[in-house]
C-alpha positions as MATLAB code, in Angstrom:
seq = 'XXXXXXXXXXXXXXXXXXXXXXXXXXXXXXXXXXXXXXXXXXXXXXXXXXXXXXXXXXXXXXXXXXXXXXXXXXXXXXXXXXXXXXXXXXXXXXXXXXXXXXXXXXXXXXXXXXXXXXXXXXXXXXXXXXXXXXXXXXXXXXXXXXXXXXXXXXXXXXXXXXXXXXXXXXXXXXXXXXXXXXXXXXXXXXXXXXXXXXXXXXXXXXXXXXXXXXXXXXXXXXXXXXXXXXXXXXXXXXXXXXXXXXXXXXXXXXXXXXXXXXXXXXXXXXXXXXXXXXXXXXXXXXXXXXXXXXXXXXXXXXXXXXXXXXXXXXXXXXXXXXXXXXXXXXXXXXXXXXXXXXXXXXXXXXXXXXXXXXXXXXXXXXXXXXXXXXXXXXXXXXXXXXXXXXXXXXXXXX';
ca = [
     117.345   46.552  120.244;
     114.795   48.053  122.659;
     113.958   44.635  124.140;
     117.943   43.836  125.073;
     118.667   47.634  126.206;
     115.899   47.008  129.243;
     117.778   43.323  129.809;
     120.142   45.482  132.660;
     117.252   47.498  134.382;
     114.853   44.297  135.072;
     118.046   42.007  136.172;
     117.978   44.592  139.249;
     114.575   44.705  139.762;
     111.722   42.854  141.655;
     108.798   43.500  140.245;
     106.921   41.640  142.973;
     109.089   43.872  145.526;
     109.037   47.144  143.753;
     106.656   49.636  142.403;
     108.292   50.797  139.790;
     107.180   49.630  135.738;
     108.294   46.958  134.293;
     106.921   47.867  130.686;
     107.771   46.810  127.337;
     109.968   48.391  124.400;
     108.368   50.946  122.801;
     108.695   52.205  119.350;
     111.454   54.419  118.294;
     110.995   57.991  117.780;
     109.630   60.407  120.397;
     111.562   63.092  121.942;
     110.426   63.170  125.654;
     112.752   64.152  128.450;
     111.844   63.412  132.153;
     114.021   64.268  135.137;
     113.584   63.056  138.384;
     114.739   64.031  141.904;
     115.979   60.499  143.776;
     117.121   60.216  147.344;
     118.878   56.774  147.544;
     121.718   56.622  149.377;
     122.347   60.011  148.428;
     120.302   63.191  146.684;
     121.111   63.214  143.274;
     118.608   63.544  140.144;
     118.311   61.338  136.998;
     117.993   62.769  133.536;
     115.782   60.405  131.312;
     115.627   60.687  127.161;
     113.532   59.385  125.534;
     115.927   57.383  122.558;
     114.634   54.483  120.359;
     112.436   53.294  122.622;
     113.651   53.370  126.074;
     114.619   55.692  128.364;
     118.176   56.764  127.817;
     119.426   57.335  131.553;
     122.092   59.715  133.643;
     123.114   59.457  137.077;
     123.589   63.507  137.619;
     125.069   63.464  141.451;
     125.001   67.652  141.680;
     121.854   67.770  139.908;
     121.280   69.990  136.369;
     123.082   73.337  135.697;
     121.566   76.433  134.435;
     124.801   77.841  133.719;
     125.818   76.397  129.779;
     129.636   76.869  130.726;
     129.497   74.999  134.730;
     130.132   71.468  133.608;
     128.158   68.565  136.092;
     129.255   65.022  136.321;
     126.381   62.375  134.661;
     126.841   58.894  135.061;
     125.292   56.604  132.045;
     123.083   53.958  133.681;
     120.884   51.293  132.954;
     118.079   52.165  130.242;
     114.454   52.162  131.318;
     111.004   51.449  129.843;
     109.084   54.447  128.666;
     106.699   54.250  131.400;
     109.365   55.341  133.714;
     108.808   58.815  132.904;
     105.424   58.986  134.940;
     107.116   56.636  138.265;
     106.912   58.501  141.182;
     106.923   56.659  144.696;
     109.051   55.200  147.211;
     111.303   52.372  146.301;
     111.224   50.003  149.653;
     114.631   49.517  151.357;
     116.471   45.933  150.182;
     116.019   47.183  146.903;
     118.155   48.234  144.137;
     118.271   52.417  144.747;
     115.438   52.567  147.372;
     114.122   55.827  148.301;
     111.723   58.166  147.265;
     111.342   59.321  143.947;
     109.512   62.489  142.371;
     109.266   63.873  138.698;
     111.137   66.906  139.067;
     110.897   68.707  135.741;
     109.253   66.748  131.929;
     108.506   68.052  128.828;
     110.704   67.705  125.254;
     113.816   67.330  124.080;
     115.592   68.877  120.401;
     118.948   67.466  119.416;
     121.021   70.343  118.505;
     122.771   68.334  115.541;
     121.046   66.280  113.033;
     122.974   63.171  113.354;
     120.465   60.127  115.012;
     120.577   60.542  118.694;
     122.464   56.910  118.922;
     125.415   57.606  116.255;
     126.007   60.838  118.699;
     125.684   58.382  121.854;
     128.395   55.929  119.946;
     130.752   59.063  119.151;
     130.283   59.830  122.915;
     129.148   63.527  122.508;
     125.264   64.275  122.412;
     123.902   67.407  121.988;
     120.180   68.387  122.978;
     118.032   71.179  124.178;
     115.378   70.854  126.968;
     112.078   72.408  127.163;
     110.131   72.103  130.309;
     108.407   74.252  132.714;
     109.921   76.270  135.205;
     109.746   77.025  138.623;
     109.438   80.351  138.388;
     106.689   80.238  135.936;
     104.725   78.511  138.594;
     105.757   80.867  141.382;
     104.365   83.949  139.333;
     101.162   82.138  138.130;
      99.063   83.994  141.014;
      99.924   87.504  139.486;
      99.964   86.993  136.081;
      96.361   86.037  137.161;
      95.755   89.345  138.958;
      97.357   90.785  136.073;
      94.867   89.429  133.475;
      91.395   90.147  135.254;
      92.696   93.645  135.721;
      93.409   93.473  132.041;
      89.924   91.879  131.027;
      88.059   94.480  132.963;
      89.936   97.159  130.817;
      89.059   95.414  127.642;
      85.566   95.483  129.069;
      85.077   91.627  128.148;
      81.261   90.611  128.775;
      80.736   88.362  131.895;
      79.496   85.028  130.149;
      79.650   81.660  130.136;
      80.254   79.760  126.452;
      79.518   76.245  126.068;
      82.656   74.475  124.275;
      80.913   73.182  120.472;
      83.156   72.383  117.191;
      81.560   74.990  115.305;
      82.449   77.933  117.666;
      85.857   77.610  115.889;
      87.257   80.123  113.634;
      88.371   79.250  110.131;
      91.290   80.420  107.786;
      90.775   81.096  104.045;
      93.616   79.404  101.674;
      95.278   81.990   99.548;
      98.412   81.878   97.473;
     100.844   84.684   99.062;
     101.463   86.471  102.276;
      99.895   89.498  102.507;
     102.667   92.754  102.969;
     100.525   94.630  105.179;
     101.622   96.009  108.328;
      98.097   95.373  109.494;
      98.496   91.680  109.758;
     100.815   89.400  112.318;
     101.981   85.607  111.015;
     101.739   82.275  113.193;
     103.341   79.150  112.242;
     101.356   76.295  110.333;
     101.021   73.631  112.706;
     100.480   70.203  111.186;
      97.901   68.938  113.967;
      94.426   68.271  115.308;
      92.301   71.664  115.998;
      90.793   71.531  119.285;
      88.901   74.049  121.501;
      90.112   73.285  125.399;
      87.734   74.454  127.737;
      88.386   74.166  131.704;
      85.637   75.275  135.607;
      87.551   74.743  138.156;
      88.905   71.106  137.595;
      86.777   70.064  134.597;
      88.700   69.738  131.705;
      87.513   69.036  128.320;
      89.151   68.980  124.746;
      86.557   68.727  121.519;
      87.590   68.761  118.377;
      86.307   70.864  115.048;
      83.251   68.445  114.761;
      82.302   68.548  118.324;
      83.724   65.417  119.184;
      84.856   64.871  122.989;
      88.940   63.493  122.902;
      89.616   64.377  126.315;
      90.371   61.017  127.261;
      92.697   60.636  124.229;
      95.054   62.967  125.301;
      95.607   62.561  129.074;
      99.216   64.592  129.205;
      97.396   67.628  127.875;
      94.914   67.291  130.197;
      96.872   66.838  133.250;
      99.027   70.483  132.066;
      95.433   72.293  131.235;
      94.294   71.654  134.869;
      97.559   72.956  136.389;
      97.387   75.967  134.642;
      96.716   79.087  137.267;
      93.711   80.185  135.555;
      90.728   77.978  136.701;
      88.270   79.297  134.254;
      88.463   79.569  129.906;
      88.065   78.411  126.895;
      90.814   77.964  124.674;
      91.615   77.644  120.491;
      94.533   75.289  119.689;
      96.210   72.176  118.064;
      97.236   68.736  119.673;
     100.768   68.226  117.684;
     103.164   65.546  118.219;
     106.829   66.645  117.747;
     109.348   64.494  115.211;
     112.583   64.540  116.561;
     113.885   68.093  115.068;
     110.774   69.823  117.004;
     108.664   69.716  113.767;
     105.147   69.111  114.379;
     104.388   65.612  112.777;
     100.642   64.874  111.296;
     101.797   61.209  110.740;
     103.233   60.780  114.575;
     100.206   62.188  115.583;
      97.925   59.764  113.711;
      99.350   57.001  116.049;
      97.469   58.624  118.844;
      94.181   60.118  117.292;
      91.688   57.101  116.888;
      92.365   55.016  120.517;
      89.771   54.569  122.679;
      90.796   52.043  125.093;
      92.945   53.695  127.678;
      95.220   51.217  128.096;
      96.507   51.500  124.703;
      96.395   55.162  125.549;
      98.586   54.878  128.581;
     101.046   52.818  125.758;
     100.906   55.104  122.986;
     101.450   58.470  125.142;
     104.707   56.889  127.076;
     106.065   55.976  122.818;
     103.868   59.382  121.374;
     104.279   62.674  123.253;
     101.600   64.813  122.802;
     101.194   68.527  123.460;
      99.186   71.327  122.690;
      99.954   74.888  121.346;
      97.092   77.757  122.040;
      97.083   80.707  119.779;
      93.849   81.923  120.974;
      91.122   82.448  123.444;
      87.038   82.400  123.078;
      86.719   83.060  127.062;
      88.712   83.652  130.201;
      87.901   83.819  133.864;
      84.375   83.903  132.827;
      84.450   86.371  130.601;
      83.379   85.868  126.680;
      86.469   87.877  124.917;
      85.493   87.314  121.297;
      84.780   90.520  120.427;
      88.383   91.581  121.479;
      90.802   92.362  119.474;
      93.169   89.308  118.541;
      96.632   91.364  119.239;
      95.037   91.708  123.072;
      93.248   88.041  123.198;
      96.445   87.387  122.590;
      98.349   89.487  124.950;
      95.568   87.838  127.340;
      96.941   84.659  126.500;
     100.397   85.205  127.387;
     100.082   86.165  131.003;
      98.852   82.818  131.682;
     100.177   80.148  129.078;
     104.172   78.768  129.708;
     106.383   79.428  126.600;
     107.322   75.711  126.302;
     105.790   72.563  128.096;
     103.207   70.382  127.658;
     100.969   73.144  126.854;
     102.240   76.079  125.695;
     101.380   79.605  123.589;
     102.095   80.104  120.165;
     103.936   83.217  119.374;
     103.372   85.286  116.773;
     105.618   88.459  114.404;
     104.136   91.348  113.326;
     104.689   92.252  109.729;
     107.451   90.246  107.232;
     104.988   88.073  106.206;
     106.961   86.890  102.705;
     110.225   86.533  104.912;
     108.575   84.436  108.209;
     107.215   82.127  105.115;
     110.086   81.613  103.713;
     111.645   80.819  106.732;
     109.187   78.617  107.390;
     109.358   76.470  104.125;
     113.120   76.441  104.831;
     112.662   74.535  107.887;
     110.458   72.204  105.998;
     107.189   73.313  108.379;
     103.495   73.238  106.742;
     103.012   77.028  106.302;
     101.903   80.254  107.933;
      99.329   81.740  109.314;
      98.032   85.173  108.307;
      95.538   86.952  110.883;
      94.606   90.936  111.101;
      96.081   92.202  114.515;
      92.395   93.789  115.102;
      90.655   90.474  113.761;
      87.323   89.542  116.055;
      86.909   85.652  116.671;
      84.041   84.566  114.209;
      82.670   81.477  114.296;
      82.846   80.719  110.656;
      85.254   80.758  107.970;
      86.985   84.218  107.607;
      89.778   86.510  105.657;
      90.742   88.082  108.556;
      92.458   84.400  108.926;
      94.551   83.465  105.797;
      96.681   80.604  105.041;
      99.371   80.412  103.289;
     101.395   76.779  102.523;
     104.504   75.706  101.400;
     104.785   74.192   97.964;
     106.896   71.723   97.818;
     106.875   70.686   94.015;
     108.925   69.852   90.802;
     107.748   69.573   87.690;
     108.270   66.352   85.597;
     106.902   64.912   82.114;
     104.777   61.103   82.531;
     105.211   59.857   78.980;
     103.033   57.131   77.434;
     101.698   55.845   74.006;
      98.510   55.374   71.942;
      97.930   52.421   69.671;
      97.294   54.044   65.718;
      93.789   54.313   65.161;
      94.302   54.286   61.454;
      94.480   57.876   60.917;
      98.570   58.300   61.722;
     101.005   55.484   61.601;
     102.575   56.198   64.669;
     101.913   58.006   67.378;
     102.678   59.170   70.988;
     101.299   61.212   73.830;
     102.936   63.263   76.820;
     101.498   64.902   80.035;
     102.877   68.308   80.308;
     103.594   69.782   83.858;
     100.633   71.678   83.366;
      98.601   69.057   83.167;
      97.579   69.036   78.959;
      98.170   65.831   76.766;
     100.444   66.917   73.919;
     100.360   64.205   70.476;
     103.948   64.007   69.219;
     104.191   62.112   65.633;
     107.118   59.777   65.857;
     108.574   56.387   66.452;
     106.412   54.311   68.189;
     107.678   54.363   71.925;
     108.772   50.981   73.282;
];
């Protein structure tokens, strides 16, 4: 389907006379959004999702609205490849919408509904929410910055430098319930890869829990960590891919986690969004913040880190522990998190850090026979839910 949806977009194209891709379909699932600002003939902006393997595509002439009740004309136009999204460059004049062309705003989409995003297309009616980065988060990056060192010198962080390792990272101990508390805030689960993210000036590095360096794996996230306004820090999160109701998705992510060669990289990461969620922080602006308490690591955190985006901060509630688990095996997410708001970052296994999964079981019976051994004439045996083999005298099962 993929393969005849791009038929349209390379019957107007060059690709000896244009820059743009010219890429194969790519695999279907993703949920990647990409907008970009065009001046052709006119200004106008084109709103790209990322829908069974293409880019789904949207002529908007008046450009997005912030406003959910201003309607804004989009015209449907040609699909194109996934490697679209990154295209940015000046289409020569002669050719089909020549101009320049910038990526204006990227990040993920949600459909609202939980239809497939192509049965909504058919019905003419789809419904999706947008999570990106926004303007004024960049405008205010210079003081939250001011902001935070003033904060870190309250906190009386430690100048010092730590030297990303896997075993700097601070482990969770599995229990079976939430604990009630007040003392403790709850995270969400994520189903991911654990990575410490460590950036001076415009180095960037991601290792995972073993030490191993997958910076190169992962080129998205480190394109977003080296924008961030902070130039200094070292960082405690997850790589997650998204399925396409904003789940994080351990099986979508394996796709991604064992390339090497970076042009199946460049492949995979236009068909496999990545991002990365931080929940906590080892060091900022050159200062070793371990010993500070997590509720202000965290508070740290925030002044810095975008709420949505390619890399973004994981929220937290205080308290309700049974309820924000239940919620969360409603949803159908991996678990929770349990950490004490006044928790330290050790490097080791801890129960300050408890988590807690959803079970997701039903009991059922496996039944099977023996052959008599001589000492009954018939006889058959059952596995019991809890797991004991029960001898039941009887007719011989068949």
């Amino acid at each position: 389907m993929a393969s005849r949806d791009l038929q349209e977009y390379r019957r107007k194209r060059d690709p000896a006379l244009t820059p743009e891709p010219f890429g194969g379909p790519g695999q279907a699932g993703g949920s990647r959004f990409v907008v970009h600002k065009h001046s052709a003939r006119r200004l106008h902006y084109d709103l790209r999702l990322q829908i069974d393997g293409v880019l789904k595509s949207w002529a908007v002439p008046k450009g997005p609205s912030v406003r959910s009740h201003e309607k804004r004309l989009a015209v449907h136009v040609e699909d194109h490849p996934l490697e679209y999204a990154d295209f940015e460059g000046v289409i020569p004049e002669g050719n089909y919408g020549a101009g320049p062309s910038i990526v204006w705003d990227a990040g993920r989409f949600q459909l609202v509904k939980p239809e497939p995003a192509r049965e909504q297309l058919e019905r003419g009616k789809l419904e999706f929410e947008l999570f990106g980065l926004t303007v004024e988060e960049l405008r205010d990056g210079p003081g939250r910055v001011e902001t935070l060192r003033k904060r870190l010198a309250e906190l009386g962080a430690p100048r010092a430098e730590i030297a990303p390792r896997g075993e700097l990272v601070m482990l969770a101990t599995l229990v079976g319930e939430a604990p009630t508390d007040p003392a403790w805030l709850f995270e969400i689960k994520y189903d991911g890869v654990r990575v410490l993210a460590s950036r001076a000036d415009d180095h960037v590095e991601l290792r995972g829990r073993s030490g191993q360096l997958v910076t190169a794996r992962y080129p998205e996230v480190t394109a977003a960590l080296r924008a961030l306004p902070l130039p200094r820090f070292l960082l405690d999160g997850e790589i997650v891919a998204l399925d396409d109701a904003g789940r994080s998705s351990f099986q979508r992510l394996q796709e991604r986690m064992g390339l090497t060669s970076p042009a199946d990289i460049e492949r995979a990461r236009a068909e496999v969004p990545v991002s990365a969620v931080f929940f906590d922080a080892l060091a900022l602006d050159g200062r070793d913040v371990r010993r500070v308490p997590l509720e202000a690591r965290k508070e740290c955190l925030r002044l810095f880190l975008p709420a949505r985006g390619v890399v973004y901060y994981s929220d937290h509630v205080v308290g309700h522990g049974a309820e924000f688990l239940a919620a969360a095996c409603e949803q159908h997410l991996e678990g929770v998190i349990a950490k004490k708001r006044d928790s330290l970052y050790l490097s080791r296994r801890s129960t300050d850090w408890l988590k807690i999964k959803c079970q997701l079981r039903q009991e059922f019976v496996i039944g099977g026979y023996t052959t008599p051994q001589g000492t009954r004439a018939r006889s058959a045996r059952f596995a019991s839910p809890n797991g004991h083999a029960t001898a039941v005298s009887g007719t011989r099962l068949s």
